[in-house]
C-alpha positions as CSV (number, residue, x, y, z in Angstrom):
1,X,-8.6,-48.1,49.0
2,X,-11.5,-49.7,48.6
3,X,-13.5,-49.2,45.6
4,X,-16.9,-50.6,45.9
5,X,-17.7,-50.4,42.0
6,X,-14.2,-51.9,40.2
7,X,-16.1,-54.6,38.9
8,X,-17.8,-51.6,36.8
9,X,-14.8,-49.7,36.1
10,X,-13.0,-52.7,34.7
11,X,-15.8,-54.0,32.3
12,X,-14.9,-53.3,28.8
13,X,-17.8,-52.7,26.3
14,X,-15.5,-55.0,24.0
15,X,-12.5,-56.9,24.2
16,X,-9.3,-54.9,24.0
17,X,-11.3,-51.7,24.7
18,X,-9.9,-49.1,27.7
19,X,-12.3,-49.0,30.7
20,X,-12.8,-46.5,33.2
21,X,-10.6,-48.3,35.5
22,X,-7.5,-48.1,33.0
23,X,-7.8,-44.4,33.1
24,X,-8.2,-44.3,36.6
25,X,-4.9,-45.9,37.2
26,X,-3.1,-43.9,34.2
27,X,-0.4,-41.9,36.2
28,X,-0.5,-38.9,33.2
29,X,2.1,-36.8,35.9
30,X,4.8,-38.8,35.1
31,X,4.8,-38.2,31.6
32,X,6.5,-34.4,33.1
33,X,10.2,-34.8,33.3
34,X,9.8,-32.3,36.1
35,X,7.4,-33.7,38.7
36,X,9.2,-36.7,38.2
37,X,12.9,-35.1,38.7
38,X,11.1,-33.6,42.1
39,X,9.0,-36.5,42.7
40,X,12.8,-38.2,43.0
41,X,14.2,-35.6,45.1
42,X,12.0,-36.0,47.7
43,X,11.9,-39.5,48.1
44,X,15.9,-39.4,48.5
45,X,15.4,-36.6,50.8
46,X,13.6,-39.2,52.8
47,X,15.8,-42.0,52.4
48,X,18.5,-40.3,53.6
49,X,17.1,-37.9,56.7
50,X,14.5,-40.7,58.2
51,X,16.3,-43.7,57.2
52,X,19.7,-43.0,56.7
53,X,20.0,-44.2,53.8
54,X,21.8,-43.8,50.2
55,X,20.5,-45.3,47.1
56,X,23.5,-44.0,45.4
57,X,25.9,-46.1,48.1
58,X,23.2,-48.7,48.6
59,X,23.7,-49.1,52.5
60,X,22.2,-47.9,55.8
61,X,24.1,-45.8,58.2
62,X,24.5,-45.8,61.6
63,X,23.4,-42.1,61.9
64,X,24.0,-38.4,60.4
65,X,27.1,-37.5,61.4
66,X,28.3,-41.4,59.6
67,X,26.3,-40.6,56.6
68,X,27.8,-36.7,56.1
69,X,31.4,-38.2,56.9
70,X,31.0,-41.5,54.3
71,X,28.4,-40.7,51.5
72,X,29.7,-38.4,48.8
73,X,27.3,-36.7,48.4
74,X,23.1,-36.5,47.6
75,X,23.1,-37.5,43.8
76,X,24.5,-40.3,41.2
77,X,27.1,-37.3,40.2
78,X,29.0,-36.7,43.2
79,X,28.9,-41.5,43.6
80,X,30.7,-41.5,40.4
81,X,34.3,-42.4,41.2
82,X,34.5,-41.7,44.6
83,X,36.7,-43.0,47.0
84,X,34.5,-43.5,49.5
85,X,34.4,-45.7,52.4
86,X,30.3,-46.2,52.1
87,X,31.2,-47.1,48.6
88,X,33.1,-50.2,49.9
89,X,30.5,-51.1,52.2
């Protein structure tokens, strides 16, 4: 985005002080354990149904039916331990 006045925002009326462009980029959402927890859940969600992929197994797979048959499942919980093939990857 292009933001025709960030020399503005970032100008301090001393040094040290916040400026308007400090809160602008404070992210105050992820200070909620549960918009991050769902924030999360989606962007697994889309890891693993657009690019077939498991953060938990750390490797791509070659398509659905590969990633039902090796992952162990969609969080860190059901990685711990497994004896999966993906795992060996």
């Amino acid at each position: 985005r292009d933001w025709p006045n960030k020399a503005e925002l970032q100008a301090a009326a001393f040094e040290g002080a916040r400026t308007a462009w400090d809160e602008l980029l404070e992210r105050g959402e992820l200070e909620d354990a549960e918009y991050c927890a769902s924030r999360l859940t989606a962007l697994l969600t889309h890891l693993r149904t657009v690019h077939l992929y498991c953060l938990h197994c750390g490797c791509h797979f070659d398509d659905a039916d590969d990633l039902e048959r090796s992952c162990p499942g969609f969080d860190e919980d059901a990685h711990e331990g497994a004896d999966s093939v993906a795992m060996a990857r």
